[in-house]
C-alpha positions in Angstrom: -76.8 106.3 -30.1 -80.2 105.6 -27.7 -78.3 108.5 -25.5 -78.2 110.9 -28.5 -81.4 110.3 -29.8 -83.1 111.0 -25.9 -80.8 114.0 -26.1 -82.5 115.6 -29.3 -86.3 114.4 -27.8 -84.9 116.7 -25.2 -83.8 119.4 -27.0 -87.2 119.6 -29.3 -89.2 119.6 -26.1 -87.4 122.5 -25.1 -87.5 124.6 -27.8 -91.5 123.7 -28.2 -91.8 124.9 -24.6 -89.5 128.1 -25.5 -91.8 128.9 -29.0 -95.4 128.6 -26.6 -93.4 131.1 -24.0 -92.1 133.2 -26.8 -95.4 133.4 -28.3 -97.5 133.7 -25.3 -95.5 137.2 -24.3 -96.4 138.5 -27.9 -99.7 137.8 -27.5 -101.7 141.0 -29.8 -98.1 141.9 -30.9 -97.6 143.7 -27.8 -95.0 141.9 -25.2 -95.8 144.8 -22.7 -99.1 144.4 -20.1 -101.7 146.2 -20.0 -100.7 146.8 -16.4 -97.3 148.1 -17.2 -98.5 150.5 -20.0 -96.5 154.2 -19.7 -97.5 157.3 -21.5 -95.9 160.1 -22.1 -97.4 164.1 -23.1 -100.7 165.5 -22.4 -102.0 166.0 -26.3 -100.8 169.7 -26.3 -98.1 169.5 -29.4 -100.4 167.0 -31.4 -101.7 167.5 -34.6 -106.1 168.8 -34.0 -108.4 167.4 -36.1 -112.0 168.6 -36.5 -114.6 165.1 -36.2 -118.3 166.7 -37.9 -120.9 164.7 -36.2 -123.4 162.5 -37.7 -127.0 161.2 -36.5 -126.8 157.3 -36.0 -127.3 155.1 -37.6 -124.7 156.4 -39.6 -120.7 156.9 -38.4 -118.6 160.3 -39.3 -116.2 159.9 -41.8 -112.8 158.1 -40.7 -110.2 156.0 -42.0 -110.4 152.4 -40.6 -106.3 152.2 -40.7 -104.6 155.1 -39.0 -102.4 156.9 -41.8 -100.6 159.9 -39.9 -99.7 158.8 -36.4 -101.8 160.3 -32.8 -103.7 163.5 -33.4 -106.3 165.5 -31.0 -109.9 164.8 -32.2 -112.4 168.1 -31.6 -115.6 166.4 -31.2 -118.6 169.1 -29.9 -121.6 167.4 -28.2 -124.6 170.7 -28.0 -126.9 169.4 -25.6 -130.7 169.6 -26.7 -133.8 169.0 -24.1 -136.8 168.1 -26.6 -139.9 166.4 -26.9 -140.0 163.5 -28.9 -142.6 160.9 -30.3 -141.0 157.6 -28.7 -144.1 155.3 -30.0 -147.5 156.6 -31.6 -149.1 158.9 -28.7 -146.3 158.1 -26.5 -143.7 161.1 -26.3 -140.8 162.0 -23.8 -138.8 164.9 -23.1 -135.7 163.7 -24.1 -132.1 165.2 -23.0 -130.1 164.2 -25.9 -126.1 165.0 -27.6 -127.0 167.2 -30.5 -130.8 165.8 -30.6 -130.6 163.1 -31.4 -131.3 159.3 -29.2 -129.0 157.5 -29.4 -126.4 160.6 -29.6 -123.7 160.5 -32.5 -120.6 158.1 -32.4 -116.9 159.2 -31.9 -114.8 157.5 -34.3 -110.3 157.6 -32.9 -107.5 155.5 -33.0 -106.2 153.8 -29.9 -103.9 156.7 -28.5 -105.7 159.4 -30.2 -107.2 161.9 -28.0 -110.8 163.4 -28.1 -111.3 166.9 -26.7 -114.9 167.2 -26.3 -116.7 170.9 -25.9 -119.8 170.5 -24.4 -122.5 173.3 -24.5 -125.7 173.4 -22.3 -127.8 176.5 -23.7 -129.6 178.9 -21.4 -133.0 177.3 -23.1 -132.2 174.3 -21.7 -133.5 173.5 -17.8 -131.0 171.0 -16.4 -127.1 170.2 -15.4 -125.6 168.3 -17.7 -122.2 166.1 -18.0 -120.7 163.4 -20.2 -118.8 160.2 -18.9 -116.7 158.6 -21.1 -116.2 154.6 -20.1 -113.6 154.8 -22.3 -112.1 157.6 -20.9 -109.7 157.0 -17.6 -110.0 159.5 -14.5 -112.4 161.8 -13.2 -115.1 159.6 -13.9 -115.2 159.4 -17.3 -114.8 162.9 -17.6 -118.2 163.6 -15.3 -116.6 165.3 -12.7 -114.8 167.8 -14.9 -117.3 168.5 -17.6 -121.4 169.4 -15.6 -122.6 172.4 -17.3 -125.7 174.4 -15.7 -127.6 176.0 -18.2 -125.8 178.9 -20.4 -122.4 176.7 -20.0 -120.0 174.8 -22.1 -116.7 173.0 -21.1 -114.0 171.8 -22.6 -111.8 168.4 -21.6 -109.4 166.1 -23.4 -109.0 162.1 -22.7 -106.5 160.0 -24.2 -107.8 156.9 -25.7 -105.2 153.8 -24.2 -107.5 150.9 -25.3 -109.4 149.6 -28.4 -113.2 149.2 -28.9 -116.4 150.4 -28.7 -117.4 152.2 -25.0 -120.8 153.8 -23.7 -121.0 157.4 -23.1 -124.0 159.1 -21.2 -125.2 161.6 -18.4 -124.3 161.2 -15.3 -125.0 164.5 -12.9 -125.3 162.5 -9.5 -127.8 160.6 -7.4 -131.1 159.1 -9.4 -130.3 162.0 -12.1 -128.0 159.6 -13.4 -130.6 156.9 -14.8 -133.3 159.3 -15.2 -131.3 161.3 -17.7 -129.7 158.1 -19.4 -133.5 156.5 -20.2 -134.3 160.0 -20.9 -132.4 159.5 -24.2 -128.9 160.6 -23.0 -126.2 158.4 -24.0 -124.3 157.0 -27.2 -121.0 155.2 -27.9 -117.4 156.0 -29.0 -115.1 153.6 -31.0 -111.5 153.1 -30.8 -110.0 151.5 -33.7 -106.5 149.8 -33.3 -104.1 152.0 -35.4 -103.8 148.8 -38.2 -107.4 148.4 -38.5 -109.5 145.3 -37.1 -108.2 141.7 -36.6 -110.1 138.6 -37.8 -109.8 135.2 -36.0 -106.3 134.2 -37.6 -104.6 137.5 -37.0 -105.4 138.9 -40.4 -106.5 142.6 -41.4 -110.2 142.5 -41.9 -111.8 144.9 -43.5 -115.7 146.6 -43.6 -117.8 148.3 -46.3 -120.2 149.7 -43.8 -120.7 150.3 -40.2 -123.8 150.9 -39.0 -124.6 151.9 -34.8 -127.8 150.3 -33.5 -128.2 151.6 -29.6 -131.8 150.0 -27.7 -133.3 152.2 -25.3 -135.5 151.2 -22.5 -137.8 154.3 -21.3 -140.0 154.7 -18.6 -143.1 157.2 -19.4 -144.9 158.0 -16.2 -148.3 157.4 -16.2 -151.7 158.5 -15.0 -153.8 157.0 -12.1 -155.7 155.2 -15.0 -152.7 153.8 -16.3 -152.1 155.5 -19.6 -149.0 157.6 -20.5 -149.1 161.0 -19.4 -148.7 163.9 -21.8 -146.2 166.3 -19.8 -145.5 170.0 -20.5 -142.6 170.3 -18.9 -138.8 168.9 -18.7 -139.0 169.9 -15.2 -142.3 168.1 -14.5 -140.9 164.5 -16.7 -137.3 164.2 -14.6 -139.8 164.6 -11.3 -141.9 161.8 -12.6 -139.1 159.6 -14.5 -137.3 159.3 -10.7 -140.4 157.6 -9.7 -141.0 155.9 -12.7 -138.2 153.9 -13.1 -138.3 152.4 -9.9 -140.7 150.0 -11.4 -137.8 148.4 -13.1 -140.4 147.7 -16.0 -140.1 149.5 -19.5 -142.9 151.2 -20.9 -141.0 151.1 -24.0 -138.0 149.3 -25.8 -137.2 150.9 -28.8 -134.0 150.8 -31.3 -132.7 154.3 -32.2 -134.7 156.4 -30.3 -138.6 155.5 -31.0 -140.6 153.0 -32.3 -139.9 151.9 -36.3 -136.7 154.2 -36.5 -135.3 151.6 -38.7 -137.5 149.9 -40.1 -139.3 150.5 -43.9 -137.7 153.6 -45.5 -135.2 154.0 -43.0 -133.8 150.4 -43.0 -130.3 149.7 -43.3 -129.1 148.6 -46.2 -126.3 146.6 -47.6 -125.0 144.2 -50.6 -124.6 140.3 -51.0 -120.4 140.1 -50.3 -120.4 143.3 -48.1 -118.6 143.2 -44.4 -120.9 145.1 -42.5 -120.0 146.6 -39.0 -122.9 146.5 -36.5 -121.9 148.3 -33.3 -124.3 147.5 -30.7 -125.0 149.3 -27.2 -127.4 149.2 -24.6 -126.9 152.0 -22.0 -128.8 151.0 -18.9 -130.1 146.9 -19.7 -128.6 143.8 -21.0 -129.7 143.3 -24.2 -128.9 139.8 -26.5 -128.9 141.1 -30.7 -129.6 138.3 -33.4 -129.7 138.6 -37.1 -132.6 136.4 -38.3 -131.1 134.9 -41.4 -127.4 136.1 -40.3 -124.9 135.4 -38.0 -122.0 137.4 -36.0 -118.8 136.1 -38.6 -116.5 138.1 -36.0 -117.6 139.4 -32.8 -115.7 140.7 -29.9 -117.2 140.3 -26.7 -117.5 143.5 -24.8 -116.7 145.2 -28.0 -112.9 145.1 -27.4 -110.6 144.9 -30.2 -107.3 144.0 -28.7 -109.1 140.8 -27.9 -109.3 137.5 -30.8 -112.9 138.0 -32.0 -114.9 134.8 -31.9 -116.7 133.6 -34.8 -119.9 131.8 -36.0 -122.2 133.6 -33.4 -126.3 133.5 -33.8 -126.9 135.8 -30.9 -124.4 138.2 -29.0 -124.8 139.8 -25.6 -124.6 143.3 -24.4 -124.5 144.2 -20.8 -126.2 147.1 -19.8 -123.3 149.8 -20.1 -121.3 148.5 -22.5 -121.3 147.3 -26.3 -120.8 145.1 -28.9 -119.0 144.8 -32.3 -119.7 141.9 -34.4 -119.0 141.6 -38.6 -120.8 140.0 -41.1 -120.5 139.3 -44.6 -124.0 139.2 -46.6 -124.1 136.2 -48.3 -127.9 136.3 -50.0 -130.2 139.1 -50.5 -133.2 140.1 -49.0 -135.0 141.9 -45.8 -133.1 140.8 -42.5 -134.4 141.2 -39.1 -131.6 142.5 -36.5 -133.1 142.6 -33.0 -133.3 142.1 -29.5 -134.0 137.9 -29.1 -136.0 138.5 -26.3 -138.7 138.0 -28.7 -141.2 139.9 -26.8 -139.5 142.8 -26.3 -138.4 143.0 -30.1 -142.1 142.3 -31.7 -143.9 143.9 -28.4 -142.1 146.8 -27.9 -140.4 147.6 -30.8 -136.8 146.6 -30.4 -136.1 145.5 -33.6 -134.7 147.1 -37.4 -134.2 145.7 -40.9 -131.8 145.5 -43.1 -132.4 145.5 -46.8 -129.7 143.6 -48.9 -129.7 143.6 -53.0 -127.7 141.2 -55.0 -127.9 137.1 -56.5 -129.0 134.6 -54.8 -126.9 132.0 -54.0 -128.7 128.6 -54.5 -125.3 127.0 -52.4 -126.6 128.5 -49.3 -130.5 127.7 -49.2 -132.5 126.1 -51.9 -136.3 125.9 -51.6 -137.5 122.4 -52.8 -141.1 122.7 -52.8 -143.3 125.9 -52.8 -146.3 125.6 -50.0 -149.1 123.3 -51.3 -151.3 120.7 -50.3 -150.2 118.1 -48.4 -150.2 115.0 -50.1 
């Protein structure tokens, strides 16, 4: 009896050890590595779709669950050298993706492909390229796709892995940051076919998804220290390489310039929304709160095949990467969603609001007392 009773202990031990092995090789539903990942075709017999471009905040129209299998997604980026009002009296002339800072997000499925046509106009005075970090080869794509002036190109990446990726210029030598702080960079995301995960494995959901990209830029200045008014795109890439070797801002904006989304052009939102923020910083670490808020879900590095972790007040983004973290609005009223280094949010500017209408919810927060005397 004692020998047949050790016998079963032994057997339930066995098949526990078998059930953590069994489950540990399904991990994300997906028994193959990522090392030992195979793929097969180029794009060339896929169905093309065309992807119309928005200006961020906002994202192009998608569907957040893939309903008819890979496709090739025609994305074209029209490269625009401008002059822009980063701050008031502070301007830069910016190289931007269809003229706008940050430029416009790329919305795929994991496996889709994006064929991007990228046109530099004769107006223009630079060489221009794209890399793709969530492209694989080539660079991201730079080495195939720099345009001189009166150029386009044309390339095609297959997207193998889930989340949201940095894109920006990167022509070679000290070109590369001067052209990134000059405004030249934006994010893609790539949605697992199923849609999102939350922290148990279940389909989550959003209602809106908004992309918030800080900017650090480096205006060059005069011998008495104010910022230089500069007539030229020529003239600002000579005196941006110098610039940035300071390693100190002269601005640290959300969106492009100073107030971009704050006021009228808030975000906005309603109490029991899930709102998407996607988050990228292109050239400095950056940490993003929500005053009032929290991360529900976030995945670190912005990677979707990864468990998001949950209940997060503040949420890192390395510079050259980004972040994706959900929240559901629980009471209404004017948020804050900035950068937590507290001086470079109320300072410089790195900071936007969201609005959010709806009933409050006396659960959450109940005020006791208004401010009076003290007694």
């Amino acid at each position: 009896m004692n020998h047949s009773k050790f016998q079963f202990k032994e057997l339930k031990i066995l098949l526990l050890f078998a059930l953590i092995l069994f489950t540990a090789s399904c991990k994300n539903g997906n028994s193959t590595s990522v090392l030992d990942q195979k793929f097969t075709g180029d794009g060339d017999d896929l169905p093309k779709v065309t992807q119309e471009m928005v200006a961020p905040p906002m994202l192009p129209k998608f569907d957040e669950i893939d309903k008819d299998g890979p496709k090739v997604v025609q994305v074209t980026f029209t490269v625009e050298e401008k002059k822009i009002e980063v701050a008031p009296g502070d301007s830069i002339w910016a190289f931007t993706y269809n003229g706008t800072v940050p430029g416009p997000m790329i919305v795929v499925h994991q496996n889709d492909f994006v064929e991007l046509t990228l046109k530099n106009p004769a107006t223009n005075t630079q060489t221009h390229n794209i890399d793709f970090h969530a492209a694989t080869g080539e660079m991201g794509g730079g080495e195939i796709s720099l345009v001189n002036p009166g150029q386009q190109v044309k390339f095609r990446f297959r997207c193998i892995r889930a989340g949201v990726f940095v894109y920006h210029c990167a022509p070679g030598g000290l070109m590369v940051p001067a052209h990134v702080v000059s405004g030249m960079n934006g994010a893609i995301m790539v949605l697992p076919r199923e849609g999102l995960k939350d922290e148990n494995g279940n389909a989550v959901k959003f209602d809106k998804a908004y992309y918030i990209a800080e900017q650090d830029y480096y205006l060059p200045k005069d011998k008495d220290g104010k910022i230089e008014n500069i007539a030229t795109p020529q003239q600002s890439i000579r005196e941006i390489e110098e610039s940035i070797k300071t390693l100190m801002p002269t601005n640290i904006v959300f969106n492009g310039h100073e107030g971009a989304l704050l006021g009228k052009n808030a975000l906005t939102a309603n109490v029991g929304e899930n709102v998407l923020f996607i988050t990228s910083s292109a050239n400095r670490d950056t940490r993003i709160h929500l005053i009032g808020g929290h991360a529900d879900l976030y995945w670190p590095g912005g990677k979707f095949a990864n468990k998001p972790d949950i209940d997060y007040e503040t949420w890192s983004v390395p510079g050259g990467s980004a972040a994706a973290a959900l929240y559901k609005f629980r009471e209404p009223g004017t948020y804050l969603l900035l950068n937590h280094n507290l001086i470079e949010a109320f300072a410089f500017g790195a900071m936007a609001q969201v609005k959010v209408t709806g009933t409050w919810d006396s659960t959450l927060m109940k005020q006791i007392q208004k401010p009076s005397a003290i007694q």
